[in-house]
C-alpha positions in Angstrom: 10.0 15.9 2.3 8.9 14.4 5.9 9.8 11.4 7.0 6.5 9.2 8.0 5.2 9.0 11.5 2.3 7.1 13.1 -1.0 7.7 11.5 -4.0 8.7 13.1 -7.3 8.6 11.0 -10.0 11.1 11.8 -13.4 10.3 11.8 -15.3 8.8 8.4 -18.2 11.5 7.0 -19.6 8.6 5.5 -19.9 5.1 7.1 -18.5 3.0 3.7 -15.1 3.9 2.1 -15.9 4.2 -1.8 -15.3 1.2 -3.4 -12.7 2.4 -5.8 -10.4 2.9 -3.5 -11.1 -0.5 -1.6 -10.5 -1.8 -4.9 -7.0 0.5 -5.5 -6.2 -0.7 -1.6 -6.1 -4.1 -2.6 -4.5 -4.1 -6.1 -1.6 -1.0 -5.5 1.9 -2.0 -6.4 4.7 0.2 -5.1 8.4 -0.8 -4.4 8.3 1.3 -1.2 4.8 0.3 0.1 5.0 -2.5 2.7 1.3 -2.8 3.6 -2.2 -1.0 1.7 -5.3 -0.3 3.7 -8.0 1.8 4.1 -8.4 4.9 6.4 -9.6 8.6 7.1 -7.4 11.7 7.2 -7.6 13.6 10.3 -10.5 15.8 8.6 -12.6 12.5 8.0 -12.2 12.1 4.3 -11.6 8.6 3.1 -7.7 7.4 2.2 -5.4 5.2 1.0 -3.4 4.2 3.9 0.0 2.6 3.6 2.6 1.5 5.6 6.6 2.7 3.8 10.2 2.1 5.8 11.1 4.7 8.0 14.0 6.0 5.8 11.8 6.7 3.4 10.7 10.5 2.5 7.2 11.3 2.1 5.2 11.9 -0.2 5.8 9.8 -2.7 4.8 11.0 -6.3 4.5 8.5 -8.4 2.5 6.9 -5.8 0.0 9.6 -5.5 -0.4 9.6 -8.9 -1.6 6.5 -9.0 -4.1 7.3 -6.0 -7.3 8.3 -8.3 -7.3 11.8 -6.5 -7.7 10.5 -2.8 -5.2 11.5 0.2 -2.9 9.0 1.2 -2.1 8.8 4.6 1.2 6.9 5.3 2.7 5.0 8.3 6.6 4.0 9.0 6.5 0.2 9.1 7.5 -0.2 13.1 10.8 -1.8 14.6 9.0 -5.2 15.8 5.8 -6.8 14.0 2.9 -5.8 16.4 1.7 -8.5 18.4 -1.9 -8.8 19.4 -2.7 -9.4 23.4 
């Protein structure tokens, strides 16, 4: 198990994500997930991308499970809220 680190997405091979997972983005329930979203893995295939505490070991099973077969890229929640310029 990994601990989770910052995330960055690859380029789309298609320009829209699929819309069951825009729709699994917005509904997903998870005691450990902070934040849902959409992304790319690093090869460009569409994800589920969420945001966990730092303590926390990834993957995350049951989560997965729930994640309709598509890669889920996660991202440890930073120390401060990010603040736009």
């Amino acid at each position: 198990m990994l601990a989770p680190a910052i995330h960055i997405p690859g380029l789309p091979k298609t320009p829209d994500p699929p819309k069951s997972l825009v729709e699994l983005s917005e509904s997903l329930k998870h005691p450990l997930v902070i934040r849902t979203g959409v992304t790319c893995d690093q090869s460009g295939q569409w994800a589920l991308y969420v945001t966990v505490p730092k303590h926390v070991n990834i993957p995350i099973p049951d989560l997965e499970a729930k994640c309709l077969g598509f890669p889920v890229a996660y991202e440890a929640e930073p120390d401060e809220p990010i603040r736009a310029l």
